[in-house]
DODREN-71318 format. One record per residue: residue number from 1; x, z, y of N, C-alpha, C, O in turn. Coordinates in steps of 0.001 Angstrom, whole numbers, always signed. Atoms other than C-alpha are relative to their C-alpha. Layout:
N
PT     i    n_east      n_up   n_north   ca_east     ca_up   ca_north    c_east      c_up   c_north    o_east      o_up   o_north
PT   NUM         X         Z         Y         X         Z          Y         X         Z         Y         X         Z         Y
...
***
This chain:
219
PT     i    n_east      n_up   n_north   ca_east     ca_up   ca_north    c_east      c_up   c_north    o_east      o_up   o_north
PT     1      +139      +506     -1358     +9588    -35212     +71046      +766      +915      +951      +385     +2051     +1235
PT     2      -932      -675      -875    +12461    -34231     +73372     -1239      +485     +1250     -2293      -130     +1415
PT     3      +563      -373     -1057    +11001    -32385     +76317      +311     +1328      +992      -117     +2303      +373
PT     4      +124     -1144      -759    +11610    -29592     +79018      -456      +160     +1189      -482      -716     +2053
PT     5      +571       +20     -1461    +10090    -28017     +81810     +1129      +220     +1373     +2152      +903     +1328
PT     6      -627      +120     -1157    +11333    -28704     +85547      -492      +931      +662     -1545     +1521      +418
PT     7      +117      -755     -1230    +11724    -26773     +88625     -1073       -92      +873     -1879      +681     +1392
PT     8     +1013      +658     -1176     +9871    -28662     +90674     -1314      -197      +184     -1713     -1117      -530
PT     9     +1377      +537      +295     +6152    -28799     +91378      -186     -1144      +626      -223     -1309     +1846
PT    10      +183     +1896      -568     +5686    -32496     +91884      -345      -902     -1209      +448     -1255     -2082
PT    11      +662     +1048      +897     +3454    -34741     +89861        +0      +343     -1590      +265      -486     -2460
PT    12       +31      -887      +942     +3165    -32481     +87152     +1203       +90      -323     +1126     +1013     -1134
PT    13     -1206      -391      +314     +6931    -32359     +86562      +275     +1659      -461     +1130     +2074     -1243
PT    14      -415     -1142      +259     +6647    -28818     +86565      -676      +403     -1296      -445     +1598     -1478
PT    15      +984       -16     +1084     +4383    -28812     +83390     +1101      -286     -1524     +1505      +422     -2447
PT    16      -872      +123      +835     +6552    -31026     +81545     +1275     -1324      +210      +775     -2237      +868
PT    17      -514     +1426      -266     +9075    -33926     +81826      +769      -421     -1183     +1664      +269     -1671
PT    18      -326      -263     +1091     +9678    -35608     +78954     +1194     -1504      -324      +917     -2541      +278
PT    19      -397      +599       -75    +12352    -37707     +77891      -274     -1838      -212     -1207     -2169      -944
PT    20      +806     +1314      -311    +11995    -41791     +78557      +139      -724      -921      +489      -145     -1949
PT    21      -545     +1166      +616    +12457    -45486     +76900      -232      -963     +1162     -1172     -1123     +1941
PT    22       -64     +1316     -1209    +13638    -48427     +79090      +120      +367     +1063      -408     +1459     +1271
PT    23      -349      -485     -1211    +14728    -48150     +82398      -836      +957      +868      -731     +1632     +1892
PT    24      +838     -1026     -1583    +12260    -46442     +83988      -650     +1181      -629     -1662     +1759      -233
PT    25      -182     -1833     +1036    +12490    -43168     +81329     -1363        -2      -312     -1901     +1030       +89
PT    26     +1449      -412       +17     +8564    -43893     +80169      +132      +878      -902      +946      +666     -1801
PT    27      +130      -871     +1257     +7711    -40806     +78027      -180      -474     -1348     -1137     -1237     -1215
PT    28      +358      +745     +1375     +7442    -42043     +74300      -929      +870      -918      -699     +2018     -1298
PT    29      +744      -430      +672     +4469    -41661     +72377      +267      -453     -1400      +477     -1641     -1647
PT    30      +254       +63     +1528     +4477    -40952     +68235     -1069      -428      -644     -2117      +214      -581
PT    31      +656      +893     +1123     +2837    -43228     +65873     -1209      +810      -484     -1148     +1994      -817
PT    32      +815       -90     +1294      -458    -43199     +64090      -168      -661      -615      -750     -1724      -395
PT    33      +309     +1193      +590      -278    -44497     +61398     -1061      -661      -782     -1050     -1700     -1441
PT    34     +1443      +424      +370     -3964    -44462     +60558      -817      +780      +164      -454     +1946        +9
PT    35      +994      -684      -808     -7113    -43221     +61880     -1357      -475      -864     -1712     -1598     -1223
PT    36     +1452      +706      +374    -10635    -42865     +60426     -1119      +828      +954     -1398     +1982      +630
PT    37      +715      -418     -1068    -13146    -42272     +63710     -1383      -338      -314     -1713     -1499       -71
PT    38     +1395      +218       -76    -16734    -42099     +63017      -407     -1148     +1458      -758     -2325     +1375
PT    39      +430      +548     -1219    -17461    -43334     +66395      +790      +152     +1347     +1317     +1238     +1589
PT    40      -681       -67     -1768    -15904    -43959     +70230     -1175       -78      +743     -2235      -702      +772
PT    41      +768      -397     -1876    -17143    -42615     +73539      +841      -863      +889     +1531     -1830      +568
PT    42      -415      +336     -1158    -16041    -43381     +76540      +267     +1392      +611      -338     +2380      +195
PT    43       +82     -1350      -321    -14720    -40555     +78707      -830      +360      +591      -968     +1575      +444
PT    44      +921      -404      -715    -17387    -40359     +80870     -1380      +770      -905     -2377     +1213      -334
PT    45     +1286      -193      +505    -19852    -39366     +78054     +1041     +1222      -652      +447     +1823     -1548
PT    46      -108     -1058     +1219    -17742    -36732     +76337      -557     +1682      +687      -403     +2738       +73
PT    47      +714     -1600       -98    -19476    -33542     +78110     -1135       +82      -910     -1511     +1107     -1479
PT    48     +1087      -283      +917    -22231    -34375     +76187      -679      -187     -1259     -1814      -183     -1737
PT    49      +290      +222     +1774    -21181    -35061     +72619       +70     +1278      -179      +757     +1907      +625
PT    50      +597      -983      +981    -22433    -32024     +70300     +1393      +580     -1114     +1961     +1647     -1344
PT    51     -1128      -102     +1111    -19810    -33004     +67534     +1466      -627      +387     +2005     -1642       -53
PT    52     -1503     +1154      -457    -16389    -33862     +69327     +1001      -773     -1286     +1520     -1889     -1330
PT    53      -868       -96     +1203    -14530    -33573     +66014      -565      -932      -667      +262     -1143     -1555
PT    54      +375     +1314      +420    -16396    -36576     +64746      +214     -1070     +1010      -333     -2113      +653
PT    55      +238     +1056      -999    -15992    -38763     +67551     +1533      -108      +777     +2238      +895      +885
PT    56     -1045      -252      -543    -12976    -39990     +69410       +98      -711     +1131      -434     -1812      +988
PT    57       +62      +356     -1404    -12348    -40838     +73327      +900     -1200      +546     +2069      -967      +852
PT    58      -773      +481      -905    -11194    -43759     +74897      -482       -40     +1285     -1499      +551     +1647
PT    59       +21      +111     -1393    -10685    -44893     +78587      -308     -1170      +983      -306     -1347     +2201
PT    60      +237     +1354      -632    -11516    -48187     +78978     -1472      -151      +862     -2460      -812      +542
PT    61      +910      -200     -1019    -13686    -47287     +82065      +753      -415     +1292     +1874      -923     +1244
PT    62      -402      +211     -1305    -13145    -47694     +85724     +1134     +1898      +264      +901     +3106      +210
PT    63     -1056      -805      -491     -9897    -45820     +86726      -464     +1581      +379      -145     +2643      -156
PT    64      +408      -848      -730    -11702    -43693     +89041      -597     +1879      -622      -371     +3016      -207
PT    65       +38      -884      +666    -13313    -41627     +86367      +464      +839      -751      -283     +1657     -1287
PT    66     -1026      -509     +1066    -10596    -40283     +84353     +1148       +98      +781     +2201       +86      +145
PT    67     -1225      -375     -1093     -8148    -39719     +87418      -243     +1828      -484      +783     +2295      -978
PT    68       -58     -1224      +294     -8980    -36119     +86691      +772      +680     -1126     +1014     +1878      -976
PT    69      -400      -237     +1157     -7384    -35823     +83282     +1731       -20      +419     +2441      +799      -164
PT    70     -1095      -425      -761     -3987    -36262     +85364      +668      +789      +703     +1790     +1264      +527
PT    71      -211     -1332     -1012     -4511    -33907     +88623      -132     +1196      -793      +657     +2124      -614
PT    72       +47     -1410      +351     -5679    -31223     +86554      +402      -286     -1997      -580      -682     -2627
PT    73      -629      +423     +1231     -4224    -31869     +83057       -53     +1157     -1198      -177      +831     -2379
PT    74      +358     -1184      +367     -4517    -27990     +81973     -1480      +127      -445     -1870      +508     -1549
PT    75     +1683        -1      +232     -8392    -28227     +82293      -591     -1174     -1167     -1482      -979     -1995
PT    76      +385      +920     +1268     -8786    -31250     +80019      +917      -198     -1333      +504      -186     -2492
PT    77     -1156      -146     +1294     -5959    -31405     +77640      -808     +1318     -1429      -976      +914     -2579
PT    78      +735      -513      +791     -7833    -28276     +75787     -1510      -767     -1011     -1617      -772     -2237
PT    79     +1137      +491       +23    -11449    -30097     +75753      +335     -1383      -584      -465     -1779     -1432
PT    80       +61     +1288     +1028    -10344    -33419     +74380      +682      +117     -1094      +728      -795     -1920
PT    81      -603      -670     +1260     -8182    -31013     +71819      -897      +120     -1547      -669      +288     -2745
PT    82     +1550      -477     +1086    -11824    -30635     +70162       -94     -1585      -548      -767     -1495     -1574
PT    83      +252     +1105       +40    -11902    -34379     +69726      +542      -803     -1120     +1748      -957      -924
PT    84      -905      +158     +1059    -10890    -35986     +66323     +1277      -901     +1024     +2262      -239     +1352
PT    85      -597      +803      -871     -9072    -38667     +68520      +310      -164     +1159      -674      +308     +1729
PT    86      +562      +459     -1106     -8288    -39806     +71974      +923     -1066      +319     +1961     -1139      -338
PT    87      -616     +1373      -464     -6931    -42896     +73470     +1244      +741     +1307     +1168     +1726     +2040
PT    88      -948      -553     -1721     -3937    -42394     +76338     -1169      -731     +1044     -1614     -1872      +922
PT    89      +723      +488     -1626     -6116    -42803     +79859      +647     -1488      +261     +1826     -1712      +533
PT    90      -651     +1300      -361     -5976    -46649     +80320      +300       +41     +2032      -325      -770     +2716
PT    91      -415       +89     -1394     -4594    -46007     +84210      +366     -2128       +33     +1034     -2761      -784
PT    92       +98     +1211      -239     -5052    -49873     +85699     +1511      -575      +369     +2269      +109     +1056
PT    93     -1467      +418      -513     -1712    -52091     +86109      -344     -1913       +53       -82     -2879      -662
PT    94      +776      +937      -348     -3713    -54628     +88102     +1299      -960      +597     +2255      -582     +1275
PT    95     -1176      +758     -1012     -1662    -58182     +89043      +149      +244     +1492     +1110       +19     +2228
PT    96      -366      +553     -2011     -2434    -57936     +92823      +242     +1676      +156      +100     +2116     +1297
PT    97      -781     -1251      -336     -1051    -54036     +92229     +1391      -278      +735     +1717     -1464      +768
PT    98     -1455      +278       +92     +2799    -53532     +93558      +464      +248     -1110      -378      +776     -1836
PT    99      -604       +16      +659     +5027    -53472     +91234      +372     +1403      -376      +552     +1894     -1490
PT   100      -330     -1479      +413     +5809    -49998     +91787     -1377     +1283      -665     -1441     +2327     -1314
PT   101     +1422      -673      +548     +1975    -49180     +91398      -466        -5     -1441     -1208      +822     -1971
PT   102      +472      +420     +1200     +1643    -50768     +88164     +1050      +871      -690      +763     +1184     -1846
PT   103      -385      -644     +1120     +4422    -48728     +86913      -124      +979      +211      +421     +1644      -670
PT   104      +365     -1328      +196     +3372    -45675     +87846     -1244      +563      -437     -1470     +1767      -558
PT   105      +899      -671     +1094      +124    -45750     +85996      +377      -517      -935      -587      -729     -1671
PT   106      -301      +213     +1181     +2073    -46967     +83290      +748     +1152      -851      +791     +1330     -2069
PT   107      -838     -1105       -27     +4279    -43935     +83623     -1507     +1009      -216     -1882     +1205     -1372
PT   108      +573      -839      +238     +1467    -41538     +84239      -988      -373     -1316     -1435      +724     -1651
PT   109      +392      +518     +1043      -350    -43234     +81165      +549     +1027     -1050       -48     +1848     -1747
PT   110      -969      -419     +1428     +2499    -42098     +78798      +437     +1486      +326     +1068     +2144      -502
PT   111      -372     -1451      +310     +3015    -38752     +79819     -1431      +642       -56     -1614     +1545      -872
PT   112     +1503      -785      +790      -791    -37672     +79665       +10       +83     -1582      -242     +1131     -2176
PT   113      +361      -132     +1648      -785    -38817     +75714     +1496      +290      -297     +1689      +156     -1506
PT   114     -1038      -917      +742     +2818    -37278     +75308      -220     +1614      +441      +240     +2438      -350
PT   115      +695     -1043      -192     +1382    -34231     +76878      -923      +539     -1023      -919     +1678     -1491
PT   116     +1192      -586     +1175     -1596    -34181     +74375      +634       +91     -1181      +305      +920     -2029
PT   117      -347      -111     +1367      +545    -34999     +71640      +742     +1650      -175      +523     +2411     -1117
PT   118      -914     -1152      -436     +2794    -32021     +72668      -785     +1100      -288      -151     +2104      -612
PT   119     +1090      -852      -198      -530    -29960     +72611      -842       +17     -1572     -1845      +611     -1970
PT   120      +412      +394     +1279     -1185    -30938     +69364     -1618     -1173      -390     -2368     -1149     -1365
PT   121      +867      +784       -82     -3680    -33698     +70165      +326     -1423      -677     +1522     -1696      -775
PT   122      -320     +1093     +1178     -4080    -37262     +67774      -124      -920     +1395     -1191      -835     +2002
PT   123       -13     +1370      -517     -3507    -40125     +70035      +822     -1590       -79     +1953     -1995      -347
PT   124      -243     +1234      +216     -3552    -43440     +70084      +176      -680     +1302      -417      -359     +2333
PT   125      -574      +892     -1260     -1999    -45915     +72535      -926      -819      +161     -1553     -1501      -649
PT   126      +804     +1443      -549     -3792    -48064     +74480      +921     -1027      +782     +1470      -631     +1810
PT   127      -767     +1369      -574     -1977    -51307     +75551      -322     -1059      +884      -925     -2129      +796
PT   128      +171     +1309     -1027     -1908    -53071     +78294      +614      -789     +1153     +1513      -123     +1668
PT   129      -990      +442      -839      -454    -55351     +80803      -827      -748      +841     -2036      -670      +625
PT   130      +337     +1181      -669     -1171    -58083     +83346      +544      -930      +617      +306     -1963       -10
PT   131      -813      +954      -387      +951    -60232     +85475     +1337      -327     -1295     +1830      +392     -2165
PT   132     -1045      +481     +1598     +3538    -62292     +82945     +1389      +928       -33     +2184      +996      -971
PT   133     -1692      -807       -26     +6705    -59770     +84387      -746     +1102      -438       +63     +1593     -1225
PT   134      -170     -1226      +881     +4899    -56531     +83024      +421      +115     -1581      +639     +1207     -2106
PT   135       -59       +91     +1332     +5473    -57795     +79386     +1518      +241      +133     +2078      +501      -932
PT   136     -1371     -1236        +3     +9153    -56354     +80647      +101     +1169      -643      +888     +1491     -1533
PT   137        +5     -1563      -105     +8198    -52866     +80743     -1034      +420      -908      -792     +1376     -1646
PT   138     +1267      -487      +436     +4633    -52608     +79339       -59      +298     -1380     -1196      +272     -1852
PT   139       -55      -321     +1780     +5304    -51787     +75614     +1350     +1078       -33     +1563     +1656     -1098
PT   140      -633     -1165        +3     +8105    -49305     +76640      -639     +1365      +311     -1336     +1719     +1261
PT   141      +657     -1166      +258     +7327    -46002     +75428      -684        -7     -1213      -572      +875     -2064
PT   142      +950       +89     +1326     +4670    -47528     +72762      +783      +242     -1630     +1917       -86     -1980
PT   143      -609      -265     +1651     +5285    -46527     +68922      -353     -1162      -187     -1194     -1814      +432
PT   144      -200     +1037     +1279     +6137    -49180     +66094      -303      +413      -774      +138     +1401     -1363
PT   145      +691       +87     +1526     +3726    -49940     +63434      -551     +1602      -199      -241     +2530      -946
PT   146     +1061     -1040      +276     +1028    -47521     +64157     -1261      -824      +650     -1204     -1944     +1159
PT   147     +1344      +505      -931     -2921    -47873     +65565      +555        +1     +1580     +1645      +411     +1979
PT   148       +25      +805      -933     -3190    -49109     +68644     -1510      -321      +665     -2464      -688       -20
PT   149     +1021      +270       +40     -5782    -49462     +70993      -340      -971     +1460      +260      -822     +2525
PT   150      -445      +874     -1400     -6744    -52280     +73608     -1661      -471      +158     -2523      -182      -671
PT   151     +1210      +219      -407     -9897    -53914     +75671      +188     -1302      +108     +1327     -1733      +283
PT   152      +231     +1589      -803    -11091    -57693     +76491      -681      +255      +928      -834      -730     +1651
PT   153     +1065      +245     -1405    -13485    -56538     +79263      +780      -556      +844     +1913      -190     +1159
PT   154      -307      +639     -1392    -13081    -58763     +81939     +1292     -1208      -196     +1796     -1967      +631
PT   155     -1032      +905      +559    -10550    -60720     +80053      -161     -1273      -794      +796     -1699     -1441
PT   156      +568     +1172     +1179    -12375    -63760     +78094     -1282      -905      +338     -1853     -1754      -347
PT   157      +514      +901      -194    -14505    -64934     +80342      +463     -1402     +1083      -204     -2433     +1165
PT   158     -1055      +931      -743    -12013    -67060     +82747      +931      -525     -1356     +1440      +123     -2270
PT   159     -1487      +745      +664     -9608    -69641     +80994     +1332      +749       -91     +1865     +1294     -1057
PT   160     -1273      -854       +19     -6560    -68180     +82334       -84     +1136      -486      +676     +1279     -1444
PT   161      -145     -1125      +786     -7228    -64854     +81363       +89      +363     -1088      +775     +1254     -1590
PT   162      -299       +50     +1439     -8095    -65774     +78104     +1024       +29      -280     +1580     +1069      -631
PT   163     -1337      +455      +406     -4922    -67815     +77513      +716     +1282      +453     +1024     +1712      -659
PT   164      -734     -1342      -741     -3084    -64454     +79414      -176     +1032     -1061      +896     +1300     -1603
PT   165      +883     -1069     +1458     -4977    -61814     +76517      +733      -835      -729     +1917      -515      -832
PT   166      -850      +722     +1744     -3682    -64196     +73588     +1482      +291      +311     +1984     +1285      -215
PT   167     -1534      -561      -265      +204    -64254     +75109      +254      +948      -433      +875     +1195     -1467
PT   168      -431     -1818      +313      +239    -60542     +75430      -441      +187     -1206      +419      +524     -2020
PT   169       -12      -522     +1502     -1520    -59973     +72251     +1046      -559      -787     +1589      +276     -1511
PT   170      -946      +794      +487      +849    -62299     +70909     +1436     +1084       -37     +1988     +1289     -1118
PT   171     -1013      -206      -206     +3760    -60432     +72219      +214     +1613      -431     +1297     +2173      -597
PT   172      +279     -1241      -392     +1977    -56829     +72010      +493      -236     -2082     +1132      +685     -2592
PT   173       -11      -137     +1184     +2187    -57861     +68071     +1540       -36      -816     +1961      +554     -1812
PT   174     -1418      +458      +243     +5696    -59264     +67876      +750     +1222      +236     +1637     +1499      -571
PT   175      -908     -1198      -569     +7094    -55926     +69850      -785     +1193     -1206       -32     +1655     -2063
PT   176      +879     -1304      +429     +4639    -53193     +68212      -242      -171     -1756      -183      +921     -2322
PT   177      +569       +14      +962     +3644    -54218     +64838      -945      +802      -857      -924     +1317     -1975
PT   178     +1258     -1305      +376      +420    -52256     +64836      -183      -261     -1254       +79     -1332     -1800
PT   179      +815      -122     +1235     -1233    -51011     +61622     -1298      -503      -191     -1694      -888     -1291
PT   180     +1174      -272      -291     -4723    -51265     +63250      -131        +1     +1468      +587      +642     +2236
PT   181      -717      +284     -1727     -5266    -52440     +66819     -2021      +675      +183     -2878      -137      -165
PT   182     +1340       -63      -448     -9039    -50495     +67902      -517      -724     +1435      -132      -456     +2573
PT   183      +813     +1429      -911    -11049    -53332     +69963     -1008      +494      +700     -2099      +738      +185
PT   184     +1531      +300      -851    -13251    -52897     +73061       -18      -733      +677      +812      -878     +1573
PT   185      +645      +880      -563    -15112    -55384     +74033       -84     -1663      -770      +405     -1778     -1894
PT   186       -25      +783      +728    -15646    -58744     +73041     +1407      -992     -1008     +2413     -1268      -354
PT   187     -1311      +145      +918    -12957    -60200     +70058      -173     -1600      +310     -1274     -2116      +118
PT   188      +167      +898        -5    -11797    -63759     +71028      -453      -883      -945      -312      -273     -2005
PT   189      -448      +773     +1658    -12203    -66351     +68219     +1073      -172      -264     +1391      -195     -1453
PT   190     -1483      +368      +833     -8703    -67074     +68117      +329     +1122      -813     +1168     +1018     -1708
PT   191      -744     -1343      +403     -8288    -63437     +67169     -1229      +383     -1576     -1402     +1423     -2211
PT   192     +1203      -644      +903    -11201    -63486     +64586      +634        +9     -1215      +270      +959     -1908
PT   193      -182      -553      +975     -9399    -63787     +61780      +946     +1404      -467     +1240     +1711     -1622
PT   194      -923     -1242      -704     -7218    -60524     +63073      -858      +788      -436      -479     +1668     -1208
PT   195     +1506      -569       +50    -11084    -59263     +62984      -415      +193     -1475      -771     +1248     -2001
PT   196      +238       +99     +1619    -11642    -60196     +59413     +1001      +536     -1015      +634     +1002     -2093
PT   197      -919      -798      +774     -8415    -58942     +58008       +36     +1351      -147      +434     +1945     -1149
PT   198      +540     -1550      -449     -9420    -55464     +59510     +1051      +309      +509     +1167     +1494      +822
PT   199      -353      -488     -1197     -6684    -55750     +61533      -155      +750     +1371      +540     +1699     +1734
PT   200      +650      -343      -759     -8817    -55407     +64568     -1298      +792      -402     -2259      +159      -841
PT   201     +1428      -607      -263    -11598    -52691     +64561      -658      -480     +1177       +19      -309     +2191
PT   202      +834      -277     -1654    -14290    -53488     +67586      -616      +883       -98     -1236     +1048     -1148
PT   203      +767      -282      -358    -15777    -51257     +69034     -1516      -280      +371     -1687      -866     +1440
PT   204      +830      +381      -723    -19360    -51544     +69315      -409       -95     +1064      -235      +850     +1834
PT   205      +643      -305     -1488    -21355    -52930     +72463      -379      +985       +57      +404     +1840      +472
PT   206      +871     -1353       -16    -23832    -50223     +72200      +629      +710     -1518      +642      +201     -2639
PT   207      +389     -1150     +1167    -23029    -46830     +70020     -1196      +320      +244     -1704      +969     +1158
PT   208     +1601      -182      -110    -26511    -47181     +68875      +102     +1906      -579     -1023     +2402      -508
PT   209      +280     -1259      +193    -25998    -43361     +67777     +1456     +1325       +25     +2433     +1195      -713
PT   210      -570     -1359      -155    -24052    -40092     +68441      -635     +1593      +353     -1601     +1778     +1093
PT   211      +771     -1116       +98    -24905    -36604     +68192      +215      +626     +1064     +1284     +1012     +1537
PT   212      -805      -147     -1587    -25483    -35680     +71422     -1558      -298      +912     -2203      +331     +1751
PT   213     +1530      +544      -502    -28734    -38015     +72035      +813     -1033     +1016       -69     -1821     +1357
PT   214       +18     +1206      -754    -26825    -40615     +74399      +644      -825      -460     +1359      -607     -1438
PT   215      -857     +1777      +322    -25396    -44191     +74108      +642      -367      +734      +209      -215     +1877
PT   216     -1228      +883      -807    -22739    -45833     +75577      -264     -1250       +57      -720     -1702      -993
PT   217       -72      +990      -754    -22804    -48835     +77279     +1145      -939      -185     +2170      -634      +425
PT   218     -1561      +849      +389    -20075    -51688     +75990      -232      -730     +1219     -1228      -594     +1930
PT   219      +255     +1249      -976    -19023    -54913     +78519      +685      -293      -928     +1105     -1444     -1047
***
């Protein structure tokens, strides 16, 4: 992974800046090409897993909580080092975003988990898009034919959205050719036999157990 540090202190640039894919230089994250995770958190619960090294972190939370893993990137990059796994920070790339908003948590996305990888951290991509023009950009940066990791919350209970989730998966499969795509939230039926092949892992609603004493909360 090409990379050097800049002059400049500006948006962590001075940390690291690492080289792009596709016009808009996203950092490129390296392949896994297979993962075996006892169990997923959420980030909001990892202060108070016991056994990190069994357990691995995604982000499919509200933005708000995991903005920290960006500003201060030094302070967490160690602490999710302990972690067998972690997902890249799903940063939101909402339709009624601008255009320029959506790609700059697509951007800061891919240099947090080329950062960790850099750090010697296991991550896995999380994928995602929304309006029909991010399927431009939104898979630049992602590795070919590794895990993979993506959400339906909030995506399967509207028509359109559905039909919108199938496309992109559709397209996320055609561009990426994951090994193993890890699933939160509910798995459409169209996608069930994706589910049954063991293509798709889900995530459980509830992790009825982690060592630690709390549970996570699926939608």
């Amino acid at each position: 992974m090409n990379t050097y540090r800049a002059t400049r202190n500006y948006e962590n640039l001075q940390k690291a800046y690492f080289w792009g894919a596709g016009p808009y230089e996203i950092p490129v994250i390296s392949p896994v090409k297979s993962i075996q995770v006892e169990n997923w958190i959420g980030f909001n619960y990892f202060k108070g897993c016991e056994e990190p090294e069994r357990h691995g972190v995604h982000f499919f939370i509200d933005d708000y909580q995991f903005e920290r893993v960006w500003k201060q990137p030094d302070v967490y990059t160690p602490i999710l080092a302990r972690f067998q796994a972690v997902c890249s920070p799903d940063f939101s790339p909402y339709s009624d975003f601008p255009k320029v908003i959506q790609l700059y948590n697509h951007y800061r996305k891919h240099w947090c988990a080329a950062y960790w990888q850099a750090h010697g951290l296991t991550v896995i991509p999380t994928i995602t898009w929304s309006s029909p023009d991010t399927l431009e950009w939104c898979f630049d940066g992602e590795p070919v034919g590794g895990v993979v990791a993506m959400s339906s919350v909030g995506m399967v209970t509207a028509k359109e959205n559905r039909e919108w989730l199938l496309t992109g998966y559709k397209a996320m499969l055609e561009r990426l050719k994951p090994t193993q795509i890890i699933w939160k939230g509910r798995v459409p039926d169209a996608l069930k036999g994706d589910q049954e092949s063991g293509l798709i892992y889900q995530i459980p609603s509830f992790t009825d157990k982690w060592h630690g004493g709390l549970t996570e909360r699926g939608q």
